[in-house]
N, C-alpha and C positions, 0 to 999 in steps of 0.2 A: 573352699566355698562353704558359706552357712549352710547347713540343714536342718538344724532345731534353735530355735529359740527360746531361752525361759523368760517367761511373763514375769517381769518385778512384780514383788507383794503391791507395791502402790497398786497399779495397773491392776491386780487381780482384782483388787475388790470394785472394779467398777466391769469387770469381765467376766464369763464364764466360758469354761471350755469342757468339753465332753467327759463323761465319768470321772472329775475332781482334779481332769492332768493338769498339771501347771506351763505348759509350754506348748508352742507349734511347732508342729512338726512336718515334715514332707517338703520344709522349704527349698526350693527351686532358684531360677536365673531367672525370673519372673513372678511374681505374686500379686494374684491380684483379690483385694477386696473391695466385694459386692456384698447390696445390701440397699432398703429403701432409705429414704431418709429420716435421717435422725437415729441409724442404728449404731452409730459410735466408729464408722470407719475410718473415717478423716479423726477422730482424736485419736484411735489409735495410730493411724498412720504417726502421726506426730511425737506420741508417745517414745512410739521406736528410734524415733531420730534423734529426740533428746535425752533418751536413757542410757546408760551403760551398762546395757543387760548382757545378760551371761545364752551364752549358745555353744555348741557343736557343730566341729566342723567334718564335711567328707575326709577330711585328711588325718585327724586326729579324732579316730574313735578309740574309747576309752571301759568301751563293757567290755571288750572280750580281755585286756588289758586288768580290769578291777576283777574280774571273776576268776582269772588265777594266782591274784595278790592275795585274793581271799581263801583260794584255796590253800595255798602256801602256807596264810595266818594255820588254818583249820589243820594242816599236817601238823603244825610245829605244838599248836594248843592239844592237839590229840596224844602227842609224845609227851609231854610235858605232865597231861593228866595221867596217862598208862604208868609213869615214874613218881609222881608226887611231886612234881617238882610244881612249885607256887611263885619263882619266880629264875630269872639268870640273868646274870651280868656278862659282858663278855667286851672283845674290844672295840664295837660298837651298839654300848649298850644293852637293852633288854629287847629282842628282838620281834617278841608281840607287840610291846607299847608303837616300837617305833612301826612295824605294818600298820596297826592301828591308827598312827597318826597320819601314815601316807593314803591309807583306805576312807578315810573320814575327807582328808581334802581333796582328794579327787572327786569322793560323791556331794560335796555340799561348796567349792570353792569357784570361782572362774576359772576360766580356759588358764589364762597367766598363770592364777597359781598351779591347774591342773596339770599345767606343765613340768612347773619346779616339784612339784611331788614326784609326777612321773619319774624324769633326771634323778630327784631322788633315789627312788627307788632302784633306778637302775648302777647307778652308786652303790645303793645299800648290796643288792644282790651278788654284785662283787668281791665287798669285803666279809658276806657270809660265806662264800667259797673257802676265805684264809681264816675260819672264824674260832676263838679260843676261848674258853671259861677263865672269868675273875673267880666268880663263884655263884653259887646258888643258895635258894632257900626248899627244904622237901620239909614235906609232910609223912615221907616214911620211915624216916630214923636212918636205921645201918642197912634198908634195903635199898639205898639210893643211887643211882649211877654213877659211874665214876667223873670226873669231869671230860678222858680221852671221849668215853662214850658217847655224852653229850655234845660234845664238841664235833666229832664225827657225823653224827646224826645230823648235826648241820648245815655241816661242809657239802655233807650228798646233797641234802635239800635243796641250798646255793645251787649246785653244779645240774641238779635237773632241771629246776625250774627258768633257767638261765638258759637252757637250751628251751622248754616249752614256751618261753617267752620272747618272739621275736620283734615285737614290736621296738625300733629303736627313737628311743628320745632324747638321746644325746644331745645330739647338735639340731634337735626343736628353736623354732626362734619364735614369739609370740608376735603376730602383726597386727596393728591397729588400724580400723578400717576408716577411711574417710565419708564423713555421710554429708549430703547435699538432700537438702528440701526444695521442692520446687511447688511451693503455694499457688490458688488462682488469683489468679487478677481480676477481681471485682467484689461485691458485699456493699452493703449496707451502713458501715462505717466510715467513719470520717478520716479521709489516709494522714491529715494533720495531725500530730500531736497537739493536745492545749494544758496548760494551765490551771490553776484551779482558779484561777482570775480570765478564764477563756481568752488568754494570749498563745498562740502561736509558738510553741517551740521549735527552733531551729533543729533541724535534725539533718540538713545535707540535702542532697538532692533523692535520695534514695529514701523518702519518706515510706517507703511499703516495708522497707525492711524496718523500720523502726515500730512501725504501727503491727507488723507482722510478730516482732516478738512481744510487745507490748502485750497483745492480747491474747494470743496464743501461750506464752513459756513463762511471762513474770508472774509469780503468785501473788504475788499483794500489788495495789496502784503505784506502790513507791518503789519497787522491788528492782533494782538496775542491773536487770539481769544478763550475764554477758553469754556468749557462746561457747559450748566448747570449744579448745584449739583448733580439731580436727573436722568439726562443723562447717556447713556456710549454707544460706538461704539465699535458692538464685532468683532472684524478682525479674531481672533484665531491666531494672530502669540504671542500672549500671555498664550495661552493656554498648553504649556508645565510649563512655570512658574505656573497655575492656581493648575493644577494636582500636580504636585511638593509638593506643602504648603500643600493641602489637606492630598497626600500619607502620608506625613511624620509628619503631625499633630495631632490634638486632634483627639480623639477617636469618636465626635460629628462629625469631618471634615473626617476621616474614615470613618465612618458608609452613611455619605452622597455620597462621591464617590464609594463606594460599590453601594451601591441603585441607580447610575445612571447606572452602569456597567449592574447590573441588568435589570432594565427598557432598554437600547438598545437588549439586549439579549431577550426581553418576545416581543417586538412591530416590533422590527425590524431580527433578526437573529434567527428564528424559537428555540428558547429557547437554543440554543448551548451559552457556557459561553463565557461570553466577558470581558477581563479586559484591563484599560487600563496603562500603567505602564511610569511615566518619568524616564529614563535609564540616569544617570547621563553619566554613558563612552560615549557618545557618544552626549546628550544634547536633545538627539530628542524622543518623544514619540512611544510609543514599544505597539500594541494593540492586545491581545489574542482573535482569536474567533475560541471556538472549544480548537483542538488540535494545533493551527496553529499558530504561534507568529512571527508578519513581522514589522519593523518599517514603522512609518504613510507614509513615502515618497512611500513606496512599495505596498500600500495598492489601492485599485481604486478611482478614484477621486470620485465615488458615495458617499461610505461612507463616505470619506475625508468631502466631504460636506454635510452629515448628522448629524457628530458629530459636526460638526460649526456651524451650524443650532439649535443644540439641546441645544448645553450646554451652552448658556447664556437664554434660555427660562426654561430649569429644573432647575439649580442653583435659580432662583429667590427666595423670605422669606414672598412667600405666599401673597407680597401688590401690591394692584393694577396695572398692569402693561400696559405698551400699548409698543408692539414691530413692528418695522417698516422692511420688508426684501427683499431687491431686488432680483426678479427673482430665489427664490429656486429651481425653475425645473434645473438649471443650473447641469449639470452630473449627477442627477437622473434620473433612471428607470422611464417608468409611472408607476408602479409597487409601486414603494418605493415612488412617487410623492401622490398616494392614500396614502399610510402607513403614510406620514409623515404627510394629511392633516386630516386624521382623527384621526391622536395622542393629535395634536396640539387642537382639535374639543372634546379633550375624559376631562373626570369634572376634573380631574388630571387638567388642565391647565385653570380651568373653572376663575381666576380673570384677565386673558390676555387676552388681548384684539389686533388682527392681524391686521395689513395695510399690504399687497401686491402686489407689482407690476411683472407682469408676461406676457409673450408671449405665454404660456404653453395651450394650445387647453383642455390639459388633466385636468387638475384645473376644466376649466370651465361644462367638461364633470359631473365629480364629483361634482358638486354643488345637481346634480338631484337628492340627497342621501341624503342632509343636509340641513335644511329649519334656519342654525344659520349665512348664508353667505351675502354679501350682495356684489354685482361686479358694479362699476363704467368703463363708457366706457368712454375715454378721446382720443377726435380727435384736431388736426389741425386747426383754422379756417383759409381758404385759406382767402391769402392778409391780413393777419394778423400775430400779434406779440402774439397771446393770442388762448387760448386753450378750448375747451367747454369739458363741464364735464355735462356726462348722466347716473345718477341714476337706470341701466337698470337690467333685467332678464335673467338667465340663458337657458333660451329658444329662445330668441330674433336671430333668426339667420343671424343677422345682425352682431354681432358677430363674429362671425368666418370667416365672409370675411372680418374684418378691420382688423384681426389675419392672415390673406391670407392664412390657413388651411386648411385644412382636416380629417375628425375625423382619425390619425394613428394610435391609440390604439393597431387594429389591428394585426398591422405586427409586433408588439414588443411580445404582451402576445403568451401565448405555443398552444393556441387554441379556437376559437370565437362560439358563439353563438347567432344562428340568430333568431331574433325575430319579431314580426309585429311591437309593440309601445312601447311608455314609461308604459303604464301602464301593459303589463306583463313583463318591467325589474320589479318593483317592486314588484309583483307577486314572479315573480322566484328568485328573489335574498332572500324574507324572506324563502320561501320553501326549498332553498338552505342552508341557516342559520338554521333553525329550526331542518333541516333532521342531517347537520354535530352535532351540538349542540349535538343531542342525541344519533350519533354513535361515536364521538369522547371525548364524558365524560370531563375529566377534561382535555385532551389536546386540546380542542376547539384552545384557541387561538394561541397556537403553529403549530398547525398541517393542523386548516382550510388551505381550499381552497382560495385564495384573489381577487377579482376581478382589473382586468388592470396588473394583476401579474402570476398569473395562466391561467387565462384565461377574454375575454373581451365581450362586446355584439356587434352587427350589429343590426341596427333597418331597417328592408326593407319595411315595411308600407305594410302590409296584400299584396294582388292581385299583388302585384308590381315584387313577388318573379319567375313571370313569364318570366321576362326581365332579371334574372340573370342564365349563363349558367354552367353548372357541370359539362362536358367534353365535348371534342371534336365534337359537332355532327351538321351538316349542319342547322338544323331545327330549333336549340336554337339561340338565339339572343348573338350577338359577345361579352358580357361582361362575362368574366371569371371568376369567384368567386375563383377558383381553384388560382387564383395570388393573390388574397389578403390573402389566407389561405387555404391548403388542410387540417386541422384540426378542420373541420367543425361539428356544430350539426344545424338542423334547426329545429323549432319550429312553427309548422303552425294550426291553426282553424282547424276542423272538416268543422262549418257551417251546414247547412243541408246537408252533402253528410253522413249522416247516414241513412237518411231518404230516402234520393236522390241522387242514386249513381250513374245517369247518367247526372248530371249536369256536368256544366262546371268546376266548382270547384271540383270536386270529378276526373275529365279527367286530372286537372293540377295536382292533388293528387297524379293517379297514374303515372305519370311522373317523379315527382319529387320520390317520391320510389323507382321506377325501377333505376335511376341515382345514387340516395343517399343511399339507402339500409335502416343500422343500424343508421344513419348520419340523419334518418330524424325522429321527434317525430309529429306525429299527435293527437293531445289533440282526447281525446275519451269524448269528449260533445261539443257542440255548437262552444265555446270561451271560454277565460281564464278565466272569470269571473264565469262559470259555473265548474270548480274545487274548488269553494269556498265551505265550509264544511256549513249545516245547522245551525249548533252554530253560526259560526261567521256571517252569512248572517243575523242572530238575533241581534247578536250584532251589526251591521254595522245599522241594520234597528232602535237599541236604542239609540244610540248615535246619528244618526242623528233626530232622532223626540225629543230627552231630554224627554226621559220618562225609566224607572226601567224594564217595562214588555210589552212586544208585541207578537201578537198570531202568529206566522209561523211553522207551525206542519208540516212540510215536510222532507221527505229525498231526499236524492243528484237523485236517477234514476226520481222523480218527476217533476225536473228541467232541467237536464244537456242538453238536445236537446233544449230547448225552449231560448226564447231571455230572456232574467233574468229579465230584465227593467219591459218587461210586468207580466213578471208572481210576481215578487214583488207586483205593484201595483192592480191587479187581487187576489192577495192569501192574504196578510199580513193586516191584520184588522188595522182600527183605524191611518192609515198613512196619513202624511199631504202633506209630502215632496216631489218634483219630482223625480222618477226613473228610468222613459222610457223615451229615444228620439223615434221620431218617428219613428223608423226601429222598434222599440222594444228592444236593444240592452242599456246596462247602460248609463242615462246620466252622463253627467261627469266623466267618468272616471277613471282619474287621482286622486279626489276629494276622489271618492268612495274607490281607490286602497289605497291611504292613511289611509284612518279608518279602512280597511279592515287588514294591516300591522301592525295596531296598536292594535289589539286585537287577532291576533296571536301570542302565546304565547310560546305553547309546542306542541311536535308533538301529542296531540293526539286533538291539534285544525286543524290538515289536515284533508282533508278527504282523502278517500284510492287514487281517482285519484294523488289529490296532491303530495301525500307519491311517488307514480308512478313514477309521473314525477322527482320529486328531488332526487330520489335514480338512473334514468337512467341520469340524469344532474352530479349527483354525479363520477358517475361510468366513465362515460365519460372523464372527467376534470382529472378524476385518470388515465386512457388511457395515458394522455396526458402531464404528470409533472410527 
């Protein structure tokens, strides 16, 4: 898989990237670039499709590889100057020149040749093992080494670095990655080609591919510019042809479009059957879902643009791919915006590799679920002809005001759930998963519940829930929650109002009750972190120390009031690791929440709070779809 890219010289000089680097880096199984418009994301996107730019792969890294090729140079040039000696022959040559020439293409050549250098080298270091003096040139007269010496000096050299070097490049094979563009469909241009006499060129029935490269890749009007081999721009006005050859083909090309029919039917249309049919009377594609059969024109432009979206990424023959696609949120749902980026994220598609450019707030929501993405922010430079490009985080909420957003999620899903932070979305979405998993058996992925689909979250940041109002009444502060959603569930701390039920927090408690009724859940211990079950608090305490066995002999009533931070550090023997902030409440959080997801399995890693909560989460959402 990619993980660095370098920016062509062309491409730099209309780009900038941080401190003078020439390449992006951090690349991922998802890339997404944001940015308002007109900041250059969509030409870069394109850029990438049409260049033959040079990158790094996960598989072949080449620094720790070049810094002992270097060192090797640096022994051999150090012996060399301790003797006088200014030059040697031997039976593969002069043995600096030729490092040097392998050192030089690894750091300035493509992967291809990076390779064959490599191979080289690994050649070379062999026959330095058997290595023998023609002769030399010295600079110290009669004090000069003998040739056995130099020769020896060598041979060690070969034989150590040959074990320090394990990297093998032998049998490396270089592979060329297939790219697909997938452009929007619409603009301001005219999809006809003309004339300089405004006639109409025939271009086929696939006029957007023509117009697509036209004005996008030919550099001059006349310029008959063709595609690369390994290119292809998927418009879909090809795609009744496509269906066509397959319906009525081999059995191998049957069996393929059945299984995609299928796959939209299990990912995308709650398992109701889906076929899709080229109708010759009529020339236009005819798609069943369910009982229901409508030609594509009649169909919503959502799906319209889920099957263009899909069917040049499933169609691929399994080789490396890199697919580039302008703004898919385009007439999708956020609903189906999740469904399509966690298809695209599922091992089904695990050798594609995504470039995206997007406006979609919703993407970048959805990052906070997936650690394979990687979001480049591209602005403007004012009084300039040239664009900066920042390698940033989905949390950067700088973000979303160059997006000029608002999280909407909201007011599209059937019903929201409010919560204090990121770290009980994760919390509650595995508790969510884990409870359906085991009451929905093998209709899990049909029948779940979807988040941004069903329903969505609000993050209102603990204490803060005090500023938002639940009806009508003088005394609450004028922001309405009632308009972003009467379809509300809130989700709030205990804290000590178990303990102390005449705190302040236990007064905003019963406030918020008396308003919300059924509509509010008050976790029964401390904080979220205090519905974690004893097993897993074990497991979260062995994975972060890297040890097999740790002593925490507690059950859940020994903890659930207390700040978990301290009572980890106070209970769990033998700990190295930090686990309190100062309040006593989990450091890190987020960090924590994540190992904590990762070793919840089955429901019987809940504890009973947990189960609690995800069956009143459940039942709720069921309310409300």
């Amino acid at each position: 898989m990619i993980n660095e890219i370098t920016i062509p010289a062309e491409i730099r000089r209309e780009y900038i990237l941080r401190e003078e680097d020439t390449s992006l880096k951090s690349i991922s199984r998802v890339n997404i670039f944001i940015g308002p418009n007109n900041s250059g994301k969509s030409r870069l996107l394109r850029n990438l499709f049409i260049d033959d730019f040079n990158y790094k792969t996960s598989e072949y890294d080449f620094d720790d590889f070049l810094t002992k090729i270097k060192s090797l140079y640096s022994e051999i040039d150090n012996f060399m100057e301790d003797h006088g000696l200014i030059d040697i022959s031997g039976n593969n040559g002069d043995p600096r020149k030729k490092l040097q020439e392998i050192i030089t293409q690894i750091e300035t050549a493509n992967l291809r040749e990076q390779l064959k250098a490599a191979q080289q080298f690994t050649s070379y270091i062999n026959s330095l093992k058997q290595f023998y003096v023609n002769g030399y040139n010295s600079k110290n007269g009669n004090k000069q080494p003998t040739p056995d010496i130099v020769a020896k000096k060598l041979q060690s050299l070969g034989s150590s670095y040959s074990e320090k070097i394990t990297a093998n490049y032998e049998n490396a094979s270089f592979v060329e990655f297939k790219k697909t563009y997938i452009p929007i469909l619409r603009g301001l241009r005219p999809i006809q080609l003309q004339n300089s006499d405004n006639t109409y060129i025939a271009t086929g029935f696939n006029n957007y591919l023509s117009r697509t490269i036209k004005d996008y890749f030919a550099k001059t009007e006349n310029d008959q510019f063709k595609l690369p081999p390994k290119a292809t721009i998927a418009t879909g006005l090809d795609l009744f042809e496509i269906i066509k050859k397959m319906h009525s083909g081999t059995k191998e090309n049957r069996d393929k479009l059945k299984a995609f029919n299928k796959f939209l039917s299990i990912n995308f249309f709650d398992s109701k059957e889906v076929e899709i049919i080229p109708l010759e009377s009529d020339h236009v594609l005819h798609v069943t879902i369910g009982n229901e059969e409508r030609p594509i024109y009649n169909l919503g432009d959502g799906i319209q643009s889920l099957i263009l979206l899909l069917y040049p990424i499933y169609f691929n023959d399994n080789t490396p791919h890199l697919c580039f696609i302008e703004e898919p949120e385009l007439s999708l749902h956020p609903g189906m915006q999740r469904l399509f980026l966690d298809t695209i994220l599922s091992n089904q598609f695990s050798n594609i590799q995504f470039f995206i450019s997007t406006h979609s707030n919703h993407f970048l929501d959805m990052t906070l679920d997936h650690d394979q993405i990687s979001i480049y922010n591209l602005n403007k430079v004012s009084e300039s002809q040239k664009f900066e490009i920042t390698n940033t985080n989905n949390t950067d909420i700088k973000i979303l005001n160059t997006l000029g957003v608002k999280n909407s999620s909201v007011f599209l899903s059937n019903c929201t759930i409010w919560i204090e932070g990121i770290s009980d979305r994760f919390y509650i979405n595995k508790y969510l998963e884990i409870y359906q998993k085991s009451k929905l058996g093998k209709d899990y992925e049909s029948k779940r519940f979807k988040e941004d689909f069903h329903f969505s979250y609000v993050e209102y940041g603990g204490s803060n829930i005090i500023h938002y109002s639940f009806e009508e009444m003088s005394n609450w502060e004028k922001i309405k929650a009632t308009r972003i959603s009467n379809k509300i569930l809130v989700i709030v701390d205990s804290d000590d109002t178990n303990i102390n039920n005449k705190s302040k927090k236990a007064e905003r408690l019963r406030m918020l009750k008396e308003n919300l009724g059924d509509q509010l859940i008050i976790l029964p211990c401390r904080e979220i972190e205090n519905t974690l079950s004893p097993k897993i608090i074990r497991d979260i305490i062995k994975t972060r120390e890297g040890v097999s066995e740790i002593e925490f002999n507690f059950s859940e009533s020994d903890y659930k009031n207390k700040y978990l931070g301290t009572f980890i550090e106070k209970n769990a023997t033998g700990i190295t690791k930090k686990y309190s902030q100062k309040s006593g409440t989990i450091y890190n959080k987020v960090d924590f929440a994540k190992i904590a997801v990762e070793q919840i399995q089955e429901l019987d890693d809940l504890s009973f709070s947990g189960r609690e909560i995800a069956e009143n989460i459940f039942n709720f959402i069921s309310d409300h779809n």
